[in-house]
N, C-alpha and C positions, 0 to 999 in steps of 0.2 A: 136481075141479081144472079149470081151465077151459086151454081148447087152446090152442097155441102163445104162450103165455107165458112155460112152465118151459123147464130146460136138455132135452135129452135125457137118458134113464137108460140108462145103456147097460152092458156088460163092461170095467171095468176092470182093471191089472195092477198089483197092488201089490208094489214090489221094494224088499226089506232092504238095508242096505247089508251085511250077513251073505254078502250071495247068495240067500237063500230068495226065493221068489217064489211067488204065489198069483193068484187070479182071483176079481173080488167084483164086486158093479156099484154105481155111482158116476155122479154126471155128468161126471167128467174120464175121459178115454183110459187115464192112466197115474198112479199116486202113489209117489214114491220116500220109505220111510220110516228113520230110522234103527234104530229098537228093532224089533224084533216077536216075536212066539211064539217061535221058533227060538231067539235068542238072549237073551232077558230073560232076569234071573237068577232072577225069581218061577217062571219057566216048567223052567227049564232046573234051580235048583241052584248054579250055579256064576256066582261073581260076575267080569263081565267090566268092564274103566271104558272106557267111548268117550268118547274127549277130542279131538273134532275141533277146537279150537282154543286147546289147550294149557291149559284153565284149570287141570286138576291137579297139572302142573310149577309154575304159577306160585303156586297155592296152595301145593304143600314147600316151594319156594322163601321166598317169602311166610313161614314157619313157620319152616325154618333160619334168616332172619335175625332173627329174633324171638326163638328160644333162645342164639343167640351176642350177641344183644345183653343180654339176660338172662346169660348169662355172664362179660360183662365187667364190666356193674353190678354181680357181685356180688365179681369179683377188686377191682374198683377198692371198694368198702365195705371189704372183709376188709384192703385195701391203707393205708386210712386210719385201721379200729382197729387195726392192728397200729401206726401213729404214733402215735395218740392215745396208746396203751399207755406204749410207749416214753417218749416226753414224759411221763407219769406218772409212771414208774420214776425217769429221769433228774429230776425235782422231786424226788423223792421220797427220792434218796440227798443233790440237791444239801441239801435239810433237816435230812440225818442232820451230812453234813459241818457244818455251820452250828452246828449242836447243839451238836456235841461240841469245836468251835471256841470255841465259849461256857465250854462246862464248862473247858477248857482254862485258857483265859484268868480265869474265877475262883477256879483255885486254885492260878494262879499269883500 
């Protein structure tokens, strides 16, 4: 390596946002990390979520309104066979009436 070109190598302090804290060397002073050994779930076991800027809430969020929208598409379908039906039915008798209106009328 040729002289005073690189950074200095020096002792740095690398700090969790956990709290833990270690000493490595680095060309910076200091690194402030979010994950590290202490608190990873690879490390640790236990799954923790760090959501420094709410993406999690706004992904369920995001999600509920996606199954309530999904649940009114499907009251409003079941809302319109249940017309369709109806309309069916009511054809369906107004036909019988009509029939037997016919027959009626032929033998009288």
């Amino acid at each position: 390596m040729k002289k005073e070109i690189h950074p200095p190598y020096q002792d740095c302090a690398i700090k969790c946002v956990c709290g833990n804290s270690f000493v490595s060397k680095s060309t910076r002073k200091e690194i402030l990390v979010e994950v590290c050994s202490a608190c990873h779930p690879v490390y640790t076991g236990k799954q923790k979520i760090i959501d420094t800027t709410g993406r999690v809430d706004r992904f369920k969020k995001m999600m509920n309104k996606k199954e309530d929208i999904q649940k009114e598409l499907k009251k409003k379908t079941a809302d319109k066979k249940k017309k369709e039906e109806s309309k069916k039915n009511k054809n369906k008798e107004t036909k019988v009436k009509e029939t037997k209106e016919i027959k009626t009328k032929k033998e009288n």
